[in-house]
Structures are given as C-alpha cells and as structure tokens.
MOPAC internal coordinates of N, CA, C and O (Angstrom, degrees):
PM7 1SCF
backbone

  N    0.0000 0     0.00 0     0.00 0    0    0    0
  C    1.4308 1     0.00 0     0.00 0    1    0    0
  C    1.5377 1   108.59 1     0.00 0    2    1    0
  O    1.2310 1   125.89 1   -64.12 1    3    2    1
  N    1.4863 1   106.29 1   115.88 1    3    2    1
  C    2.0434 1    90.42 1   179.95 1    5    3    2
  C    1.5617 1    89.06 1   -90.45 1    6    5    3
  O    1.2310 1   128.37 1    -3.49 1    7    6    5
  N    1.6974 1   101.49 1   176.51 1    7    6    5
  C    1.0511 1   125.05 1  -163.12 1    9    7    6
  C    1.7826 1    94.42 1  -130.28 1   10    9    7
  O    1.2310 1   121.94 1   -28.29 1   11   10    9
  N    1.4288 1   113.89 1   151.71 1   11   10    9
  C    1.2693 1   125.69 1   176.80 1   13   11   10
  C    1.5699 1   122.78 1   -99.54 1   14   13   11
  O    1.2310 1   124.40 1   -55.40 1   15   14   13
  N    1.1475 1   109.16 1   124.60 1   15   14   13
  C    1.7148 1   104.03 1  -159.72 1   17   15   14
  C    1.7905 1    83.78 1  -114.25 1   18   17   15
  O    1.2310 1   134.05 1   -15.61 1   19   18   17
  N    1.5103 1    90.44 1   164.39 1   19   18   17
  C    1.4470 1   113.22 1  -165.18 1   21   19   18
  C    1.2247 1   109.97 1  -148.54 1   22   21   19
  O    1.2310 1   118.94 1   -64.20 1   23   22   21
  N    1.9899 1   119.63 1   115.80 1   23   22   21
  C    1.1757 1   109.75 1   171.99 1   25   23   22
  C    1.5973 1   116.06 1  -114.33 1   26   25   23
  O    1.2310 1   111.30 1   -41.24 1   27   26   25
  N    1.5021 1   133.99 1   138.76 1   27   26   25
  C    0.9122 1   101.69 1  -148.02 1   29   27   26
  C    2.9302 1    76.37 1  -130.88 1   30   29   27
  O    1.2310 1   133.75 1   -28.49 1   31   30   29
  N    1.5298 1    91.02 1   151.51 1   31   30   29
  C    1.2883 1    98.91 1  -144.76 1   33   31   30
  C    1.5112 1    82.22 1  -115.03 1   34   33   31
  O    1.2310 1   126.78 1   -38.86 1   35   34   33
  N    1.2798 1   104.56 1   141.14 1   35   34   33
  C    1.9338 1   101.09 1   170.96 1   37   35   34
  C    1.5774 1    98.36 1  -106.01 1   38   37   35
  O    1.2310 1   119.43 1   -54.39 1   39   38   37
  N    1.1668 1   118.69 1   125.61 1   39   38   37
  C    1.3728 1   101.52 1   151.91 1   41   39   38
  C    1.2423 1   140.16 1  -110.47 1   42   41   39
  O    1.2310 1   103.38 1   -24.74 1   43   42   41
  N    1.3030 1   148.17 1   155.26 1   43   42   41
  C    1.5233 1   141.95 1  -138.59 1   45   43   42
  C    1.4243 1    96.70 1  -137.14 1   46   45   43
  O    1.2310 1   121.33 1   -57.28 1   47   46   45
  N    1.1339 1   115.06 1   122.72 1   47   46   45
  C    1.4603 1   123.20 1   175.66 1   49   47   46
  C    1.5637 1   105.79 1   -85.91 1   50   49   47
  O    1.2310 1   125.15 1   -20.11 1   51   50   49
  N    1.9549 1   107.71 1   159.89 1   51   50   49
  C    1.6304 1   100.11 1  -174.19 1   53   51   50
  C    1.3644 1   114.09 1   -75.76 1   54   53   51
  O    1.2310 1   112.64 1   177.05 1   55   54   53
  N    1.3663 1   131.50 1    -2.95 1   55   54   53
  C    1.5897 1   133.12 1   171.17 1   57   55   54
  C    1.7497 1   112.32 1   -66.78 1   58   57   55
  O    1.2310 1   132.87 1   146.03 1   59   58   57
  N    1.3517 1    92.73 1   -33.97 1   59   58   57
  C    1.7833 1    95.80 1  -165.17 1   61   59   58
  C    1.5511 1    89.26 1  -100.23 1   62   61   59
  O    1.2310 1   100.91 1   142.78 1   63   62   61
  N    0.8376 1   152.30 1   -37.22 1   63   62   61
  C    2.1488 1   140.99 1   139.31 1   65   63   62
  C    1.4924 1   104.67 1   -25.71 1   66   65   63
  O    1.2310 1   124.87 1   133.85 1   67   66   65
  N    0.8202 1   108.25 1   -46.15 1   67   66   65
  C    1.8127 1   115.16 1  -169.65 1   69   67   66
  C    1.6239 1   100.28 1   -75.58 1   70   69   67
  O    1.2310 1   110.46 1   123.02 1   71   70   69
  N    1.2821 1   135.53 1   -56.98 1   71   70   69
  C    1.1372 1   158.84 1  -145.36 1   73   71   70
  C    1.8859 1    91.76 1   -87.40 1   74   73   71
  O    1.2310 1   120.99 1   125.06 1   75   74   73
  N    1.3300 1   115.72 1   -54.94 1   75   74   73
  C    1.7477 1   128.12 1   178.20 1   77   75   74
  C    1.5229 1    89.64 1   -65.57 1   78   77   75
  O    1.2310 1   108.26 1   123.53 1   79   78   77
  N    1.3411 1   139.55 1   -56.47 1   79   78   77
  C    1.4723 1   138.56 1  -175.10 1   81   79   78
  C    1.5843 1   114.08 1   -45.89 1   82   81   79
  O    1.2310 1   124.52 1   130.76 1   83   82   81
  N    1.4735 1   108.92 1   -49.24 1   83   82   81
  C    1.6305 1   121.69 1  -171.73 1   85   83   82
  C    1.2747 1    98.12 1   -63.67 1   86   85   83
  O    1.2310 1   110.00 1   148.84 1   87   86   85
  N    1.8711 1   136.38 1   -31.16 1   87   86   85
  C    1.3594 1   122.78 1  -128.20 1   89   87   86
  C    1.6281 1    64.48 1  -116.00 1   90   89   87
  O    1.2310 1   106.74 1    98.85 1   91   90   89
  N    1.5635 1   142.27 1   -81.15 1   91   90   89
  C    1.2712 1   126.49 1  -172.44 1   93   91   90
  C    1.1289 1   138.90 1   -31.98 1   94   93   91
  O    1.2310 1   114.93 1   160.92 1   95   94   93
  N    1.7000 1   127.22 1   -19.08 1   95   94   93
  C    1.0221 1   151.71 1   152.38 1   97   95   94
  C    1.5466 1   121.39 1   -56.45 1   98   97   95
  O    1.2310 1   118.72 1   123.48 1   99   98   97
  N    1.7420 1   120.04 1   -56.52 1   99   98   97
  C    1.1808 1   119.48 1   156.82 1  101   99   98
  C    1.5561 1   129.37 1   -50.32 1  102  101   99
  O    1.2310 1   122.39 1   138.31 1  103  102  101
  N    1.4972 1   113.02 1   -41.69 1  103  102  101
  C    1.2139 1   106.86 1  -169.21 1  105  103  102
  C    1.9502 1    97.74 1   -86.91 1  106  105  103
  O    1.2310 1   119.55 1   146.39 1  107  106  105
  N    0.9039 1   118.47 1   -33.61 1  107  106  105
  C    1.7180 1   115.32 1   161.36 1  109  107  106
  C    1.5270 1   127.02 1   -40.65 1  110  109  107
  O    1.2310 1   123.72 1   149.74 1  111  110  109
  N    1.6997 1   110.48 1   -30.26 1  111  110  109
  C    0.9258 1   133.59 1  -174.66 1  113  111  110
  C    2.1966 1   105.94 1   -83.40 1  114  113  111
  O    1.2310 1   135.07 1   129.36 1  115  114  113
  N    1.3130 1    88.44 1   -50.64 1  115  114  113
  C    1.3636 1    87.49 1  -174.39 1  117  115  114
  C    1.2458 1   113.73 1  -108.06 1  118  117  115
  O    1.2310 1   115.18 1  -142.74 1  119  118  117
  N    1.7365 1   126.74 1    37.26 1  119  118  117
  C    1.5248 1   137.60 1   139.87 1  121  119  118
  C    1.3588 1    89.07 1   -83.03 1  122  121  119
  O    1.2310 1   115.29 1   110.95 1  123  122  121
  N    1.2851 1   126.54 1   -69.05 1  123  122  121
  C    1.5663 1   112.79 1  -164.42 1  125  123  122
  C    0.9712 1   142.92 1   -27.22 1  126  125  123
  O    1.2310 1   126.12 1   131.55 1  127  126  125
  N    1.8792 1   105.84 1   -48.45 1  127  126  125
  C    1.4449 1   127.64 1   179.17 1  129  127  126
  C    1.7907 1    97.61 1   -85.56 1  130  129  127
  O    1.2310 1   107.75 1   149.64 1  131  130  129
  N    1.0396 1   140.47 1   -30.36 1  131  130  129
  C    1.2535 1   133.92 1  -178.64 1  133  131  130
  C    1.7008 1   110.71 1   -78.86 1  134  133  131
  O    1.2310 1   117.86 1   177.73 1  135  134  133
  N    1.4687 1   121.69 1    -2.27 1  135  134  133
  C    1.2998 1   138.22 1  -143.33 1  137  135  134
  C    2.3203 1    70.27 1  -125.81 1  138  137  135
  O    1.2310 1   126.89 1   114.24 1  139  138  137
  N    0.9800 1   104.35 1   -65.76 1  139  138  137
  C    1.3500 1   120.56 1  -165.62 1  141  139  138
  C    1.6521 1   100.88 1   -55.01 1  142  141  139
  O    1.2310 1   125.31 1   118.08 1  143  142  141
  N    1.1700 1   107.41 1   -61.92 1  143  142  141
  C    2.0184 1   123.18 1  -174.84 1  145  143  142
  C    1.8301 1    89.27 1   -58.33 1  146  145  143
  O    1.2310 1   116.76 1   116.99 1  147  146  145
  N    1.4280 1   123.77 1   -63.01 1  147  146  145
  C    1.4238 1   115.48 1  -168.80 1  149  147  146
  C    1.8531 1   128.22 1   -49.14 1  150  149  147
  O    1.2310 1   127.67 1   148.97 1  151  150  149
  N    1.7999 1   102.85 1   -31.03 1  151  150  149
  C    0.7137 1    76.71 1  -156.92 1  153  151  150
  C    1.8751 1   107.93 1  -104.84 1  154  153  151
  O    1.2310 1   136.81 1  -167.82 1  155  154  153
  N    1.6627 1    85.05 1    12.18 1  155  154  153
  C    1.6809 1   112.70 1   172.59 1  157  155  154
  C    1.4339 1   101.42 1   -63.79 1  158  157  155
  O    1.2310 1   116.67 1   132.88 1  159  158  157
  N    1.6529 1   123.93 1   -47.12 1  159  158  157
  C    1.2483 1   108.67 1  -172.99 1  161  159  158
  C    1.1575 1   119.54 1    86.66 1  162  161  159
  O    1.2310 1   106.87 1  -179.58 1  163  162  161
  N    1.3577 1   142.05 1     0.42 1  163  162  161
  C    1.0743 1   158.76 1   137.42 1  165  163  162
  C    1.7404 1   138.23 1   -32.48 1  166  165  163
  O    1.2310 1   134.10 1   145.60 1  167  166  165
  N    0.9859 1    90.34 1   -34.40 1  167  166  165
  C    1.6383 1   113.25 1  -147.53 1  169  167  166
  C    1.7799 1    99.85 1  -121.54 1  170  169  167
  O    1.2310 1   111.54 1   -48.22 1  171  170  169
  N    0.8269 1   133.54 1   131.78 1  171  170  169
  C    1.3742 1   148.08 1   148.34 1  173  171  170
  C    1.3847 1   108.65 1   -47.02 1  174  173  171
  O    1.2310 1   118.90 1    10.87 1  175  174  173
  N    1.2230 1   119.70 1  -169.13 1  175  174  173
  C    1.5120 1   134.79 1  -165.53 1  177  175  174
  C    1.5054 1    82.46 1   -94.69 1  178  177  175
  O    1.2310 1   128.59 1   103.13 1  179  178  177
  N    1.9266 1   101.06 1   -76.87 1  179  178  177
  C    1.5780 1    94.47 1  -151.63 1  181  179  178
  C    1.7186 1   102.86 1   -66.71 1  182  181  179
  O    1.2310 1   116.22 1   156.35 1  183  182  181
  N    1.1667 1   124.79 1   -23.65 1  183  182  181
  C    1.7490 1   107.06 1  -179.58 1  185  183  182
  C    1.4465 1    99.83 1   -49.11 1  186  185  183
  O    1.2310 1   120.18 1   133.84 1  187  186  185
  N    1.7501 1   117.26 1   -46.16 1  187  186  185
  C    1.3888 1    95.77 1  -153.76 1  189  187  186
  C    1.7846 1   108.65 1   -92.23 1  190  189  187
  O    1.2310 1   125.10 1  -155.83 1  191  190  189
  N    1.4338 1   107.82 1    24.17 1  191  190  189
  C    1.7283 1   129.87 1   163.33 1  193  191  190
  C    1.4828 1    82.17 1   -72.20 1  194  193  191
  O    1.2310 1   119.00 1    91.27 1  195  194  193
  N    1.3937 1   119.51 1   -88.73 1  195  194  193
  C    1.0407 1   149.16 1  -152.51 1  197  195  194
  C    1.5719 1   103.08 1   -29.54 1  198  197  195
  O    1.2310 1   125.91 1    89.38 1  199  198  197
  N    1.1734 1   106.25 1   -90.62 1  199  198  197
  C    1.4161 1   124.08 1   159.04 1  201  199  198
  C    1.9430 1   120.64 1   -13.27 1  202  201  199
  O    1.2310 1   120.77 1   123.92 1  203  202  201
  N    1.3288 1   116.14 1   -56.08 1  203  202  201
  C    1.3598 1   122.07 1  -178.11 1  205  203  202
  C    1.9100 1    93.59 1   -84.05 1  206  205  203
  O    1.2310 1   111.16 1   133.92 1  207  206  205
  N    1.5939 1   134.24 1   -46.08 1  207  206  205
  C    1.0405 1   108.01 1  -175.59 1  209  207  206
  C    1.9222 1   118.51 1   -53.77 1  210  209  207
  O    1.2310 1   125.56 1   151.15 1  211  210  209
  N    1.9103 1   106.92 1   -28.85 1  211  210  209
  C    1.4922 1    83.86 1  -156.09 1  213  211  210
  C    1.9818 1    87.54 1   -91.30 1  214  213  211
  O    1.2310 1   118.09 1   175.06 1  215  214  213
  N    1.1795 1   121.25 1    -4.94 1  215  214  213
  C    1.9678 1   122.50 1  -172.52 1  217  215  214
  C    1.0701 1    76.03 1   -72.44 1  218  217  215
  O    1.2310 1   109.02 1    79.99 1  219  218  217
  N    1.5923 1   138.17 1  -100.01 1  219  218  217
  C    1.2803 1   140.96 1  -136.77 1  221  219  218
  C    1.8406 1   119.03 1   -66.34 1  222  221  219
  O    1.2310 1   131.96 1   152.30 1  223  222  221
  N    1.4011 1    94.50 1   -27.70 1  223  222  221
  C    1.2585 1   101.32 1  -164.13 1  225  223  222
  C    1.6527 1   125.28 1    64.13 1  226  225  223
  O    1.2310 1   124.43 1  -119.83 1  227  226  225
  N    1.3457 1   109.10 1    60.17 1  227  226  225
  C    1.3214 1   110.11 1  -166.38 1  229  227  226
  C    1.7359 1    83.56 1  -130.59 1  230  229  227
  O    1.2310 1   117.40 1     3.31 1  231  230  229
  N    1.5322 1   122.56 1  -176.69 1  231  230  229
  C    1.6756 1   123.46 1   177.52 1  233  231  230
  C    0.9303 1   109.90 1  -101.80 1  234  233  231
  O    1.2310 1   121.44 1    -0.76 1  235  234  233
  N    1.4240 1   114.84 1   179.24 1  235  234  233
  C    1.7517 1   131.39 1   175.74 1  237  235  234
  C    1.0532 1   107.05 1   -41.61 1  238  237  235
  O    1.2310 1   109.27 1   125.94 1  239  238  237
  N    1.3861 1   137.71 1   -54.06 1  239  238  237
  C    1.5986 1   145.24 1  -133.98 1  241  239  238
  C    1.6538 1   116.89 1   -90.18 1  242  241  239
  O    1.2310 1   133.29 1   144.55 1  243  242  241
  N    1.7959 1    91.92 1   -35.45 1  243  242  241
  C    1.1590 1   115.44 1  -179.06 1  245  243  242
  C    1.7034 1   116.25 1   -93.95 1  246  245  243
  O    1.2310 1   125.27 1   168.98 1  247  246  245
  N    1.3137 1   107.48 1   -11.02 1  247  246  245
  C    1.3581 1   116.65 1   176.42 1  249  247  246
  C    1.5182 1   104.77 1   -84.26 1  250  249  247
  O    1.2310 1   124.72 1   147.30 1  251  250  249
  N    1.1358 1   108.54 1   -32.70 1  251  250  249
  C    1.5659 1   117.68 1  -171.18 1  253  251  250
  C    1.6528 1    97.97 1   -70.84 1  254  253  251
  O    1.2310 1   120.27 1   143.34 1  255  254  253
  N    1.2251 1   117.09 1   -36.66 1  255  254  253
  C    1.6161 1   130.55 1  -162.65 1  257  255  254
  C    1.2503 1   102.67 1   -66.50 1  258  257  255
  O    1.2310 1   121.43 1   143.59 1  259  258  257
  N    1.5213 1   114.86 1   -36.41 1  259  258  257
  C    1.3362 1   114.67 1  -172.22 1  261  259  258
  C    1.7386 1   119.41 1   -90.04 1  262  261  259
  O    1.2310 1   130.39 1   150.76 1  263  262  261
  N    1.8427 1    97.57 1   -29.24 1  263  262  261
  C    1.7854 1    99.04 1  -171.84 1  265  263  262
  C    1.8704 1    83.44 1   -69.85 1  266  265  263
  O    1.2310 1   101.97 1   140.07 1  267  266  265
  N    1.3267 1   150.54 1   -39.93 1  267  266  265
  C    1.2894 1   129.52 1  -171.55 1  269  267  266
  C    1.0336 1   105.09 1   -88.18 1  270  269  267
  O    1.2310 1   105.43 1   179.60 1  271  270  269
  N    1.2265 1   144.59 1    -0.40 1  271  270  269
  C    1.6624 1   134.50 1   145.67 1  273  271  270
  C    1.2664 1   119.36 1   -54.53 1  274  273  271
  O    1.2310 1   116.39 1   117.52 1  275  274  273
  N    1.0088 1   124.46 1   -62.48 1  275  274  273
  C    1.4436 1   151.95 1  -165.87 1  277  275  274
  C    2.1452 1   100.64 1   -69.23 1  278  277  275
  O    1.2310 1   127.26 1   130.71 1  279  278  277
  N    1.3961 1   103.64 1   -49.29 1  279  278  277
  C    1.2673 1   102.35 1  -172.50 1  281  279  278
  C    1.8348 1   108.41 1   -85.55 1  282  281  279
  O    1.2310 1   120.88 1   171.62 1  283  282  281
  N    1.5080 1   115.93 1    -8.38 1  283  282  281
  C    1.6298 1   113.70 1   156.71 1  285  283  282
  C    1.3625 1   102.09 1   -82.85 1  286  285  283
  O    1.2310 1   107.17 1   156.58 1  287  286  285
  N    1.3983 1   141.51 1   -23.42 1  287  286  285
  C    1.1464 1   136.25 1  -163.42 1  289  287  286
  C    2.1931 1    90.46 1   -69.25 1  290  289  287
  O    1.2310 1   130.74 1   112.28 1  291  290  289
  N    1.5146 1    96.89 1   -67.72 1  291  290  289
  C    1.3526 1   109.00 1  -173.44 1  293  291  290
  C    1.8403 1   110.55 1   -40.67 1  294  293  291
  O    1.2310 1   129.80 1   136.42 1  295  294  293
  N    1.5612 1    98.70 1   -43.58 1  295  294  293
  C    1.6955 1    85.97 1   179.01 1  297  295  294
  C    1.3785 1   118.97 1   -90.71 1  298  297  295
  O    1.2310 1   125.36 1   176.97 1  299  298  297
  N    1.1153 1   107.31 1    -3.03 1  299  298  297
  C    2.0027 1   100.01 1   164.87 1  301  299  298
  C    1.2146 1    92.63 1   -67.91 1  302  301  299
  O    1.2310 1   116.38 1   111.80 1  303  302  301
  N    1.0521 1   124.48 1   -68.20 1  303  302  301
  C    1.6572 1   131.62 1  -168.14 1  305  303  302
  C    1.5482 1   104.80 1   -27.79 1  306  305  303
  O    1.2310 1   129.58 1   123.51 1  307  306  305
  N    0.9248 1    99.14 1   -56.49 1  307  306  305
  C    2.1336 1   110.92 1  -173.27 1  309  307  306
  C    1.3894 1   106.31 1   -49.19 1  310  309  307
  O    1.2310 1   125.45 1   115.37 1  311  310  309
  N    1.5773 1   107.14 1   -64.63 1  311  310  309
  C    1.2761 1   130.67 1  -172.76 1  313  311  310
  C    1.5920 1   115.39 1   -47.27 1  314  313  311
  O    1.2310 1   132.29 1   130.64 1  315  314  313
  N    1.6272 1    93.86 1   -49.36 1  315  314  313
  C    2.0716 1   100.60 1   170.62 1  317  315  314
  C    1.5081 1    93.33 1   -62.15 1  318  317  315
  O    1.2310 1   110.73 1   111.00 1  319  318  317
  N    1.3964 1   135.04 1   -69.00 1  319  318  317
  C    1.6255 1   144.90 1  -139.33 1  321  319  318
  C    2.1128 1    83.75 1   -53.69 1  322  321  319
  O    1.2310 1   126.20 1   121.16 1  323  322  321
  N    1.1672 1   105.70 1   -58.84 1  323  322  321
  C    1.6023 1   115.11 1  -156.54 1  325  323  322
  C    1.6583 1    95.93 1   -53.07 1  326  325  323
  O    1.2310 1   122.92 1   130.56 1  327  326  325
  N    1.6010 1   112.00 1   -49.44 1  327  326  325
  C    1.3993 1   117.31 1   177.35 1  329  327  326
  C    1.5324 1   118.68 1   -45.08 1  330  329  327
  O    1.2310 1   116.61 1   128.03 1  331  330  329
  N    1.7440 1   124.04 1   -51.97 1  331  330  329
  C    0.9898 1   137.41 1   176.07 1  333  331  330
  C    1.7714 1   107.71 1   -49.03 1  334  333  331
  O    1.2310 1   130.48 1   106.79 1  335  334  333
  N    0.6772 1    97.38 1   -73.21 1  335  334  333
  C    1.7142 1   108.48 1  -173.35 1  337  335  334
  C    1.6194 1   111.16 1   -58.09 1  338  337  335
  O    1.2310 1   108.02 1   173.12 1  339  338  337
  N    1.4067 1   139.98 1    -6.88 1  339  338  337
  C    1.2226 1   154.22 1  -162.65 1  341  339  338
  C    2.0305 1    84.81 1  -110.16 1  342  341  339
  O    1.2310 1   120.10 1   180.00 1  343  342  341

C-alpha cells in the first residue's frame, strides 16, 4: 500500500522580510539603550520604560519585556564574572 506524503512551503513576501527587518532592528535598538540607561544607574525602571517607549516607539508591555531581558542578561553575566574570579 503506498502512502501519500505532503510537503507543505511558507512563502514570505519582500514587505513582510522588510516589515521582520524594521521590528529586529527596533528591538536591537532598544536593548542597547536599556542595556546603556541600566548600566548608567541613573534611571529607575519606569524612567527607563518611559524613555525606550517614546526613543523606540514600541509599548508598555514590550518595554517591560525588554528592561527584564536585558537585566537577566546583566545578572548571568555577574553571576559567570563572580564564578570566574572565585
């Protein structure tokens, strides 16, 4: 008995490449500066919400997504650095 196989192909038009390009770019943009404001020490949490919602122009939810991205990024970092030197 054969069996019927099925492959099935996404294809991506150059608007929605273009459109995935703009959005990796923004959020690249506003780890940096949230990467930059954190480790100045300056800035509070919500200033540096504040700050990345109106630079990047991205929302609350997603600003928040990134200062706790960015600030586990910083304490793995610590956590290896402290290991090294021990």
């Amino acid at each position: 008995m054969s069996r019927e196989y099925r492959t099935y192909v996404t294809t991506t038009h150059s608007e929605q490449c273009s459109l995935f390009l703009d959005m990796y770019d923004t959020m690249h943009q506003a780890k940096t500066k949230c990467l930059k404001l954190l480790l100045a020490h300056k800035l509070t949490k919500s200033e540096i919400n504040t700050e990345l919602q109106r630079d990047c122009e991205i929302n609350k939810r997603l600003a928040n997504s990134i200062i706790a991205y960015v600030e586990g990024k910083v304490s793995l970092f610590h956590h290896s650095y402290e290991r090294i030197i021990e």
